[in-house]
N, C-alpha and C positions, 0 to 999 in steps of 0.2 A: 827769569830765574825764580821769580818771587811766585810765579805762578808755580811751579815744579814745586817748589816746598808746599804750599799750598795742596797740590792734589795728590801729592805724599802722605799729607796726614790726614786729610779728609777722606783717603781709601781706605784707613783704619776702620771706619765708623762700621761703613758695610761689614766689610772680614771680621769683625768680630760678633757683628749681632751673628752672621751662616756661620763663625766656628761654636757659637752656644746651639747651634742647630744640628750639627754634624758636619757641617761642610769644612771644604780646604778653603786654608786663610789666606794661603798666598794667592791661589788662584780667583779669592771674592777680593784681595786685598788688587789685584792687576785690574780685574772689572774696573773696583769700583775707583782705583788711581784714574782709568780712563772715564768712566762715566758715571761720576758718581751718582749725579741725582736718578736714573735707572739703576745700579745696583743700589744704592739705599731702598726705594720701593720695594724692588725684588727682595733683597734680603729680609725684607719684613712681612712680605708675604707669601714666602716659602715655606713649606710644612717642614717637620724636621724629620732629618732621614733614618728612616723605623729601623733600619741595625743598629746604627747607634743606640736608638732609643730603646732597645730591645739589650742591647750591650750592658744599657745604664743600669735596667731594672735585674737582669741578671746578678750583676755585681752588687746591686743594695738586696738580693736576698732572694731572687724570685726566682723561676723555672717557668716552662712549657712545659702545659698540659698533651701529653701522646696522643690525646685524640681530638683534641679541636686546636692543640697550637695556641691556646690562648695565654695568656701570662696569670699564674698562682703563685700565694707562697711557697717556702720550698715546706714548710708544715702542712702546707694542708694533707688532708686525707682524703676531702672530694673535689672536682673541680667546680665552683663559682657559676661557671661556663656552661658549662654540657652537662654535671651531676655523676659526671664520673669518677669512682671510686680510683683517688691516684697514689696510694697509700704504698705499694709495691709495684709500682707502674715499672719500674727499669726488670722484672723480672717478665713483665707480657711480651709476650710476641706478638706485633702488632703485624707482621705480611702472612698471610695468608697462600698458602700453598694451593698450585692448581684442583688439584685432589679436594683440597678445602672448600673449595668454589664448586667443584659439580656434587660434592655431598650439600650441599648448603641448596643448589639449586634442584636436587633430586625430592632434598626435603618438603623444600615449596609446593616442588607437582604433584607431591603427594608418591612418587615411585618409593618411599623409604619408608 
């Protein structure tokens, strides 16, 4: 019985370092009830998972850049990244129309 309390609360330890990660608690908390000393390692050497972390920096202020995807303020006016000017970025049309593509590649051949 003694042992059951025991790896009751020592599968906290994991579940909470993978919920400062992104992970689910109950599910690091079940790992690491059954094997703790593998989830504790695991849980310490798992990257944290980029939506969340991409979730986090949203919320404290930041956005993606339309054309490299990378994380900017939501101020900025270029991107950090690439040097693209993101100042009215929600107003570009960034898909390109079939039409846009053989004008673009007529350009190149020199036919235009």
């Amino acid at each position: 019985m003694e042992f059951f309390l025991v790896a009751i609360v020592l599968g906290i330890i994991p579940a909470l370092i993978a919920q400062s990660k992104g992970r689910s608690f109950i599910g690091w908390w079940i790992y690491g009830f059954l094997l703790f000393i593998v989830a504790l390692v695991h849980s310490l050497i798992i990257k944290k998972d980029s939506k969340t972390f991409e979730k986090e920096m949203i919320d404290d202020g930041m956005r993606k850049c339309p054309f490299c995807a990378e994380m900017v303020r939501n101020e900025a006016i270029k991107c950090k990244h690439c040097g693209s000017d993101i100042s009215n970025s929600e107003s570009v049309n960034l898909k390109k129309t079939d039409e846009d593509y053989l004008e673009e590649a007529r350009k190149k051949a020199g036919l235009l």
